[in-house]
N, C-alpha and C positions, 0 to 999 in steps of 0.2 A: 504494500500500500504506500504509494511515493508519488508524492505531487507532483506528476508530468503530464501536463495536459500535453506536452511535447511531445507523447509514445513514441516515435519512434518509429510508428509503425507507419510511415513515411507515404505520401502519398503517388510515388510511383508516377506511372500513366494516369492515373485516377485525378490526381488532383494536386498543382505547384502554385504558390503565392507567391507573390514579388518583395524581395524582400533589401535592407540596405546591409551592403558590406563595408567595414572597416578599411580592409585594406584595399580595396577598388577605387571606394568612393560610388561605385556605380551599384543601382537596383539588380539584382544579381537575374537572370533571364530563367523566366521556363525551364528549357530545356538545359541548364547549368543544375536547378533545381532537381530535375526529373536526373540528370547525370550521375550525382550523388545522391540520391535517394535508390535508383539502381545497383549502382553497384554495393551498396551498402545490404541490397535482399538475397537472401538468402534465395538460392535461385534451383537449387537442384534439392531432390526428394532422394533421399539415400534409401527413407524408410519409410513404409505406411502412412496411412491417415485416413482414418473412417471419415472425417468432413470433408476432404478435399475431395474421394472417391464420390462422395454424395452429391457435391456441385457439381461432378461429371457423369451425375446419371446410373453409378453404380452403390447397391446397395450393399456393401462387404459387411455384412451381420457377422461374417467370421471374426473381423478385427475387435469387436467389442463384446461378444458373446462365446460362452458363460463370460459372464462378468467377473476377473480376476478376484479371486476369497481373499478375501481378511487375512491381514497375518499373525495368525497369534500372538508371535514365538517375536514378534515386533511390539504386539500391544503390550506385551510383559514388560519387555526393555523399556517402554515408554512409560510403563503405568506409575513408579517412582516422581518421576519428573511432572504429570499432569498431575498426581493428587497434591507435589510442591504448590503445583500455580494454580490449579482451581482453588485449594486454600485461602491461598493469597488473594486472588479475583475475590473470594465472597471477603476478605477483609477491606477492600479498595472500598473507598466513601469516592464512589466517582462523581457527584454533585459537588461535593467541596473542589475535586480538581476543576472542573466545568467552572466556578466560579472564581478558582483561584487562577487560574489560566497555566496552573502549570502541575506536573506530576512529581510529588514529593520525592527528593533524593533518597530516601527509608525506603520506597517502594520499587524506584530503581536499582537502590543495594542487592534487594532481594532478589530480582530478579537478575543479577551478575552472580550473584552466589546461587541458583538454581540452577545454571547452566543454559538461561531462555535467551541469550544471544551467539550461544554456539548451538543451537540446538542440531545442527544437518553437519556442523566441521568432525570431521572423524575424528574419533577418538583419541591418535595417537597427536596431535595437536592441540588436546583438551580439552575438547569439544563433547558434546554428548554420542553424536554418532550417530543419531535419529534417521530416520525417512520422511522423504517429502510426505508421505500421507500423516506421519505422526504431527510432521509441520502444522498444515495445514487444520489438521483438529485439533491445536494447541490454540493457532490463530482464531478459529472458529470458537474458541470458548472465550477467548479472550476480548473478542468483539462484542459479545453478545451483552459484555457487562460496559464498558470501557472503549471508546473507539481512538481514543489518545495513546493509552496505552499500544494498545493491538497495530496502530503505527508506527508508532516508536520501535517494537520489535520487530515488523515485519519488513519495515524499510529497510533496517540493517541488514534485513539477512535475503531478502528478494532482489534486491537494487543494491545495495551497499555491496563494500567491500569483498562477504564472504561469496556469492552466489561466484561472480565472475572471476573470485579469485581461485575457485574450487573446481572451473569450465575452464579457463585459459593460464593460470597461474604456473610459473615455473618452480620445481623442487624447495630453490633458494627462499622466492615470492613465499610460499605455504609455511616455510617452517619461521619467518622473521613476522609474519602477518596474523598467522591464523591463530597461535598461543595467547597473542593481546587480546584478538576479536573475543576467541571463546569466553576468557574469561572477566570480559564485559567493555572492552574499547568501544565505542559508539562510530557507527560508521552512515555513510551519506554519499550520494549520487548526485552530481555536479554538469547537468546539462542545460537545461534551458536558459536560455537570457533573454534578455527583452526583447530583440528581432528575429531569436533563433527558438523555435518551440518545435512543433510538427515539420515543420519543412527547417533541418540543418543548414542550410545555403547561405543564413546570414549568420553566422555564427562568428563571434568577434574575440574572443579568447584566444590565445595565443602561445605557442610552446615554442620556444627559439632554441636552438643549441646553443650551448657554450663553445666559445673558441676551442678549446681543448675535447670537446665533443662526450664527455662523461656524464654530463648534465643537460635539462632544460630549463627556461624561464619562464615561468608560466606567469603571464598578465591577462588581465579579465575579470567580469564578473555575470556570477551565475543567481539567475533568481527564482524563488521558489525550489529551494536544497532544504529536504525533507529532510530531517534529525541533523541539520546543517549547523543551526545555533547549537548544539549541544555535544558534536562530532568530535572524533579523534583522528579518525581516517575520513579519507577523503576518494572517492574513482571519480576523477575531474577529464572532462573532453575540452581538449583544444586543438584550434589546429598548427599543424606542425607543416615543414616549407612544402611545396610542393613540388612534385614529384613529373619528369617528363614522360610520358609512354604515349609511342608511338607518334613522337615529333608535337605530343598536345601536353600542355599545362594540368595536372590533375590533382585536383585538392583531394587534401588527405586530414582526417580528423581520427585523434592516438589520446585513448584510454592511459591515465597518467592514476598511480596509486599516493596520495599526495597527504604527510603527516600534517594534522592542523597544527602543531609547534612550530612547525617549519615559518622561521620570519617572512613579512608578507602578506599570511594568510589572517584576511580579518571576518568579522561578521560586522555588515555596517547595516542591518537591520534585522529585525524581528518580528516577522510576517502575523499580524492578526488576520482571523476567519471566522465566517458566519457558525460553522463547528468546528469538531477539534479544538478546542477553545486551547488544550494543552500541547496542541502540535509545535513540535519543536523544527518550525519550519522558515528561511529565511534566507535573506540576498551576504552573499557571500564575495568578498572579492579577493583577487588574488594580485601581487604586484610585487614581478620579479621574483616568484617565488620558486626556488632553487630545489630540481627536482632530480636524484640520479637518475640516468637513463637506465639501469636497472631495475627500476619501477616503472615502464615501459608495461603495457598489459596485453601480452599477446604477439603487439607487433606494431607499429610504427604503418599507421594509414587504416588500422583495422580497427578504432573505434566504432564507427556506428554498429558495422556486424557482431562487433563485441555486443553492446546493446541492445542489438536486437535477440541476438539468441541469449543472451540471460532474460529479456523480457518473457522469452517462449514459457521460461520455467516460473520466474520470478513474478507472474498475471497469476499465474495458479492461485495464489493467497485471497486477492480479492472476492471471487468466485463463493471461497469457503466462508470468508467474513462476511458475505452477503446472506448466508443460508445460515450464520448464527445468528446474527441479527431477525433473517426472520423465523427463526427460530424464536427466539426473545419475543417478540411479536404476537406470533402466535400463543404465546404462553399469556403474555396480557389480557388479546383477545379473549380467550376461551374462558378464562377465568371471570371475565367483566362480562360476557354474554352468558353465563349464569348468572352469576351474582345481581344483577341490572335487572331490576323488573321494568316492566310496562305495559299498561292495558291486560293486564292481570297474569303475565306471563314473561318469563325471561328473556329479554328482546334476542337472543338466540334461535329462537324458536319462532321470530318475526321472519317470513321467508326473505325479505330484502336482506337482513341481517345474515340472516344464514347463508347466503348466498357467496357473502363474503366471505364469510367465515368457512365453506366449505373450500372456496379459489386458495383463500391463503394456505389452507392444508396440505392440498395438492400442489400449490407450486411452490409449498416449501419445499416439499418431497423431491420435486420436480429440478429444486436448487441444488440441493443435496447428492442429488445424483449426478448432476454435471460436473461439481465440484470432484465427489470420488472419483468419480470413473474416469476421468482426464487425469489426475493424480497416481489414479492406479495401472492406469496405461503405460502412463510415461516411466512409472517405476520399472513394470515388465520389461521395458527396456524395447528398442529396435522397433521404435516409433518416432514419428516423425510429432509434437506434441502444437506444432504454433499455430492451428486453424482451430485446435479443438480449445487453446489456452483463449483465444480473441473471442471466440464464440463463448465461452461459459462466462470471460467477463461480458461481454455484453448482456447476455442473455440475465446472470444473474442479476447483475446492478440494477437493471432496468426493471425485475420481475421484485425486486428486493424493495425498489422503489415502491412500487407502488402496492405492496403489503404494507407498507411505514404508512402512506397516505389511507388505508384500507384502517388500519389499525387507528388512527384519532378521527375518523369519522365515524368510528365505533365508540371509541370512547368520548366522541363527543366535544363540551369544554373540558370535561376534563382531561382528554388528550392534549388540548391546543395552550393548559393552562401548566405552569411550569409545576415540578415535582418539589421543589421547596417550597410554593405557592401552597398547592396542596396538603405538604403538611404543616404548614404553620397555621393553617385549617381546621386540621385534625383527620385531615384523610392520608391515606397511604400513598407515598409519593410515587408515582409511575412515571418515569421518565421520557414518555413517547413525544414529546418534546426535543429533548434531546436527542433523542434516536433520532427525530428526522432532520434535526441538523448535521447533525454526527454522518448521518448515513448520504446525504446532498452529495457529496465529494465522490463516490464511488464512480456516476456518467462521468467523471471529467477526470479523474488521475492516472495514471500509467496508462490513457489514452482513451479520448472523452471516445462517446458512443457512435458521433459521426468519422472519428478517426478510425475506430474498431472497423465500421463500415464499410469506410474506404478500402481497407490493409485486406478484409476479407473479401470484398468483391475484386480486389486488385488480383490475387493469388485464385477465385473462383474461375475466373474467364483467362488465365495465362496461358493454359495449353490451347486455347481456342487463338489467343493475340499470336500465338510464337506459330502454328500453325497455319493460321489463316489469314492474317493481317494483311500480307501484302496482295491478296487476291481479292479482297476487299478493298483494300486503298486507293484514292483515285490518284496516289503521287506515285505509285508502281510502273513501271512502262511493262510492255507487254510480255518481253522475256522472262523479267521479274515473276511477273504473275504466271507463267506456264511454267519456270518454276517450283514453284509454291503449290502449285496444283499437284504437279507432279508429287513433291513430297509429302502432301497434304491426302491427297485420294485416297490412299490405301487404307491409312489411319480411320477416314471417317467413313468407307465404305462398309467396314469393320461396327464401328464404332456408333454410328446412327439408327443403321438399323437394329440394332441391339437393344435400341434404347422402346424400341418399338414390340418387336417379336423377342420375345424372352423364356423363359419359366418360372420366371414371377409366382403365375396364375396359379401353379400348378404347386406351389409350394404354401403350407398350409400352418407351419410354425407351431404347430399343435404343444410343444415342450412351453408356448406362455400361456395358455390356457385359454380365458376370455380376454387375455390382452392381443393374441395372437391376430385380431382382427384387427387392430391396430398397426398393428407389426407390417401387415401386408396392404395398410394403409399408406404407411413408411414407405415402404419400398415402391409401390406405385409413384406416391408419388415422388419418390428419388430421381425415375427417371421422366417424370413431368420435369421435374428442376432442369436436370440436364436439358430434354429439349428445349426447353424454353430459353435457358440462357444461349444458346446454340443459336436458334431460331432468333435471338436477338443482335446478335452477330452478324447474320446475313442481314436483316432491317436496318442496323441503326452505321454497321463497317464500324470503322473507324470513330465515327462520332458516339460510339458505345462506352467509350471512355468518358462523355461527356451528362451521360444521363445517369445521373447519379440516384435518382428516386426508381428507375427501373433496379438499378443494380442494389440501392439500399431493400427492396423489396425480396431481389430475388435472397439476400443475406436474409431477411427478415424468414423466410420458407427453411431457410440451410435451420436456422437457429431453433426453427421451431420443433425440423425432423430431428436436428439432433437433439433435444431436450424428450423429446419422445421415446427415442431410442434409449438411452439413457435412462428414463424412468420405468421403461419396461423389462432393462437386463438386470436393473436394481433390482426392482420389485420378486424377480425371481429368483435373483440369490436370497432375496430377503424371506420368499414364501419357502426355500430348501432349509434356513434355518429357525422354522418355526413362526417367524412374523409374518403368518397370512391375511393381516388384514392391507401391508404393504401394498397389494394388487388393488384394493380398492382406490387408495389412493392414485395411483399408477393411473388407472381406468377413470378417474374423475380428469383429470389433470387432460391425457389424450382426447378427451370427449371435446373442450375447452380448446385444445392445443388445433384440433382436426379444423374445426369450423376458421382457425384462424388463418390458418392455411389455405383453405377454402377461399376464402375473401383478399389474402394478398394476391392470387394466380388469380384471380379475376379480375384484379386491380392493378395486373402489374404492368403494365406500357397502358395506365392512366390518362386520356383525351386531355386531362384538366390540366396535366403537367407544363405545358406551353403556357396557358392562361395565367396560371401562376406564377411563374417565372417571370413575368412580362409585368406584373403587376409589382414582384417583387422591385425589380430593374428602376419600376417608375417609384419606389420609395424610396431607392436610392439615387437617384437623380432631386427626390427632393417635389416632386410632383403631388404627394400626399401629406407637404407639411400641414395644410390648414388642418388636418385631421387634430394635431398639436395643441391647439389654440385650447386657452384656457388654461393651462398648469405651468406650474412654476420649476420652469426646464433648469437642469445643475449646469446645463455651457449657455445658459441668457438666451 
C-alpha cells in the first residue's frame, strides 16, 4: 500500500501526456513518452496466466483449478507471529492515532520486535521467512483494524526496500540491507514528483557519476514517499546519463538503494490526507547526495522494469486489505441489521436492506478469493502473476468501495457521525467513518483505477497490436501489410475459429456442482471477450488505442470472469473442507456478477461515446463555464 498514483503501470500505446523536462527545457513528445514507457514493459510471457488467456478467448480452468490447498505446515510457522500482532491490533486505540495524526513509537517498537517488517526476508538474514500468502493475511488483519498502521508495514515490505531487494539484489546488497530491514529499519519508494507520476518522461531527478566513477549524485525531489518522513532506506529512481543505441539518445532511469543519513537527504515536508491521518507520507528531497555505485539495483537503465515487476508482486497487498476491510464491514453490518429495529422488525429483514446486506456477503467472499488465489498462484511458482495482481486490485478496491458506502447507508447517521462523537454519547463507537476515509486511497495508490485500466487493456489487445497492426494501419505501405498477413494468417486461422467451434458445450464441470453453470457461463463467455476485442481490432485499426471506454469495458468483463472464477475454485476447496455453505455465497455473488457482464457486452462500442466526448472537449474549452455561476470558485 504506497502512494503512487504514479503505478507504473505506464500507459504504453494506451495512453502519453505531455509533460516538462529539466534537462531539455522542452515538453517531452508522445512518442518519447510511449519510448520509455515500452521499453520499460515487460514484454515476453515466460509463464502462464489465466487472465491474459481469458482476454484471448481461452478458458485454461487448468491454471487455477483445484484451487492450490492451504499450507498447513506454513500456517504453523506463521501462527506465532499473527497471534504476536492480532494481540497487539486488539490493543491499538486506532481513534486516538486518527486524531493524533500519528502512530505511537510503543507500537512501532513492537512491531520491530515481532518481526512485522521482515516478515517475507529469509530467515538466514533475520527475517521471519514467511510466504506471500502468510503476508498478505497479516496485512489483511491489520487493515481491518488500523489503515495507518497496515501502511506503514506494507509499504516497506511491497515497494520499499525489501521486495526488490529480494527480486534483483546482489549477494553483497542482501547481507549489508536485509539484517537492518528485518529487524525494523523503515524503508520507502522514491518515485513520483510533480511532473513525473504515470507517464516517467518528465522525470527531473538526477544521478550523475562521480569523476572517479564509484559513486552517484543524486539531486531531486520526490513527492508523495510513502513511510518517507519516517524512512531509513530509501529505493530512489533517477535518471542516470544517457545511453546511445543504435546511433539514438536513450534515457535511462537506475533504481538507487539510498541510506536517509546519507548528507543531502532531507524531508522538507509532511504530507497531510483526507485519511491515513497517520501516514507517514511526504516530499523528500535529495541534493548531491553521494550514493556508491554499488547500491546500483539490478543495473544501470533498468529502473522502471525494476518497478514494474516488484509492483506485479508488491499490488498483491492491496487486494487483501480490501477484503479485511470489508470484512470489518461486514461485521458492522450484520451486527446493526439485527440489532436496528424498525416498523416492528430488524431492518435486516427490510428487503432493501437485505439486499445489501446479502451483495456485501458475497462480494466479500468474492474479494477474498481474488486476493488468495493470485497469492496462491504466484506462490506455486511458474506463473506469470501481473494481469491477475492489476485485476484483483482493481476489482477489489472498487468492490471494497462500495461495501464502505453500502455499510453507513446502513448505519445511517450513525455511520456518517464520527466514532468519538458517538461515544461521548454513550453509544458504541463504530468507526465506518473512518473506514471510508481510510479506505478512499485504495482507487488511486500503486495505480488509480483508470491507470489499472489502461496497463490491463494495454497487455489485453498486444498479441492482437504485435500481430495485426500493421494490416490494419493506414501508414503501412502495401509490402508491409502482405507481410503481416503473411505472418499473421496462420495464427488466426487457428485461433478465430476456435473461439467459435469448441467443446465448450460439451463440457459440463459437474466437480462444482450448482456452481458448474456458472463455470460454463465463464467460459462462454471467455470466448465472447476474445471475439469481441478481436472484432474491435478490425473496427476501430489502429484508433483502438484510442477508445479507451470500449477497452475500459472490455477490462470491466476480464475482471468480472475472473472474480467469478475465483469465487467458484474457492468455494470448492472450501465445500472439500467442510465449509458448504461457501457455494452459497459463491452462487449469490455469480448471479450478481452474470447480469453485469450481460450489460457491459451490450454496452461495449457505446453510440453515446462520441457524444460525450464532445461534450467533455466543450468543458474544456470552457464553453460550459456559465454552468459555474453562483459559487465561490478557490482560482476567482
Amino acid at each position: 500500500m504506497v502512494f503512487i498514483r504514479r503505478d507504473l503501470y505506464l500507459r504504453a500505446h494506451l495512453f502519453s501526456q505531455a509533460v516538462m523536462t529539466e534537462s531539455t527545457g522542452h515538453i517531452a513528445s508522445e512518442e518519447e513518452a510511449r519510448e520509455i514507457a515500452e521499453s520499460a514493459r515487460e514484454t515476453e510471457w515466460q509463464h502462464p496466466s489465466f487472465v491474459r488467456e481469458l482476454f484471448l478467448g481461452r478458458f485454461r480452468l487448468d491454471l487455477i483449478h483445484p484451487h492450490p490447498p492451504n499450507d498447513l505446515a506454513e500456517e504453523a510457522r506463521a501462527k506465532p507471529f499473527m497471534d504476536k500482532l492480532r494481540a497487539l491490533m486488539v490493543r491499538v486505540d486506532s481513534e486516538e492515532i486518527d486524531r493524533a495524526g500519528e502512530i505511537p513509537e510503543s507500537i512501532v517498537q513492537e512491531l520491530r520486535e515481532m518481526g512485522a517488517f521482515g516478515i517475507k526476508i529469509p530467515k538466514e538474514y533475520g527475517g521471519l521467512g514467511l510466504s506471500q500468502m502468510s503476508y498478505i493475511r497479516a496485512i489483511e488483519m491489520v487493515t481491518s483494524k488500523d489503515g495507518s498502521i497496515a501502511a506503514l508495514v506494507s509499504a516497506h515490505q511491497s515497494i520499499g526496500v525489501p521486495q526488490p531487494l529480494s527480486l534483483f539484489g546482489t549477494e553483497s546488497q542482501k547481507k549489508e540491507f536485509f539484517p537492518r530491514l528485518a529487524k525494523g529499519a523503515i524503508s520507502a519508494f522514491a518515485l513520483t514528483e510533480t511532473d513525473a507520476g504515470s507517464d516517467p518522461a518528465g522525470m527531473r531527478t538526477t544521478a550523475t557519476p562521480t569523476e572517479d566513477g564509484s559513486a552517484y549524485l543524486i539531486t531531486g525531489e520526490k513527492l508523495w514517499c510513502t513511510n518517507g518522513t519516517r524512512a531509513d532506506l530509501f529505493v530512489v529512481m533517477a535518471r542516470t546519463p544517457e545511453v546511445m543505441v543504435h546511433g539514438k539518445p536513450k534515457k535511462q532511469i537506475t533504481a538507487f538503494i539510498v541510506d536517509a543519513k546519507t548528507p543531502g537527504v532531507e524531508v522538507v515536508h509532511r504530507l497531510r490526507f483526507m485519511g491515513l491521518k497517520a501516514l507517514e507520507n511526504g516530499v523528500i528531497r535529495f541534493t548531491n547526495v553521494r550514493v556508491p555505485k554499488e547500491n546500483i539495483l539490478w543495473g544501470e537503465g533498468k529502473g522502471l522494469k525494476l518497478a514494474l515487476i516488484t509492483l506485479n508482486t508488491g499490488r498483491l497487498t492491496i487486494p487483501a486489505g480490501c477484503a479485511g476491510a470489508g470484512k470489518a464491514m461486514l461485521n458492522i453490518a450484520r451486527k446493526w441489521c439485527n440489532e436496528r429495529v424498525q416498523w416492528g422488525q430488524p431492518i435486516g429483514k427490510h428487503e432493501a436492506i437485505a439486499q445489501k446486506l446479502a451483495r456485501m456477503a458475497s462480494h466479500t467472499f468474492a474479494m477474498e478469493a481474488i486476493a488468495e488465489l493470485s497469492a496462491a498462484v504466484y506462490e506455486r511458482g511458474n506463473y506469470d502473476i501481473r494481469l491477475e495482481a492489476a485485476l484483483a486490485k482493481l476489482f477489489n478496491s472498487e468492490t471494497g468501495w462500495k461495501i464502505i458506502d453500502d455499510t453507513m447507508q446502513i448505519r445511517g447517521g450513525r455511520g456518517y457521525e464520527m466514532a468519538e462523537s458517538l461515544e461521548r454519547r454513550g453509544e458504541k463507537g463504530i468507526p465506518v467513518e473512518r473506514a471510508m476515509r481510510d479506505f478512499r486511497i485504495n482507487l488511486i495508490f500503486e495505480g488509480t483505477s483508470e491507470i489499472m485500466r489502461l496497463f490491463i487493456a494495454r497487455e489485453a489487445v498486444d498479441l492482437h497490436f504485435r500481430m495485426a497492426f500493421d494490416i490494419v494501419s493506414p501508414k503501412t505501405t502495401f509490402g508491409e501489410k502482405l507481410k503481416a498477413m503473411t505472418k499473421a494468417t496462420p495464427f488466426y486461422l487457428k485461433w478465430y475459429p476456435g473461439l467459435w467451434v469448441n467443446g465448450s458445450t460439451l463440457r459440463r464441470h459437474s466437480e462444482f456442482g450448482k456452481l458448474a453453470r456458472h463455470v460454463r457461463f465463464i467460459e462462454r463467455e471467455t470466448h465472447h471477450l476474445g471475439r469481441a476485442l478481436f472484432h474491435a481490432m478490425v473496427r476501430f485499426g489502429p484508433k483502438l488505442e484510442r477508445k479507451q471506454m470500449v477497452l475500459f469495458r472490455a477490462v470491466d468483463i476480464g475482471a468480472e470472469l475472473f472474480a467469478m472464477s475465483a469465487a467458484c475454485v474457492r468455494a470448492v476447496m472450501l465445500e472439500k473442507e467442510g465449509r458448504r455453505e461457501a457455494g452459497r455465497l459463491a452462487d449469490a455473488f455469480c448471479l450478481e456478477s452474470r447480469a453485469r457482464v450481460e450489460n457491459l457486452f451490450a454496452n461495449l462500442t457505446n453510440e453515446n461515446d462520441p457524444e460525450i466526448y464532445r461534450v467533455a472537449m466543450e468543458v474544456l474549452r470552457g464553453e460550459h463555464a456559465w454552468l459555474e455561476r453562483g459559487i465561490l470558485a478557490e482560482n476567482g
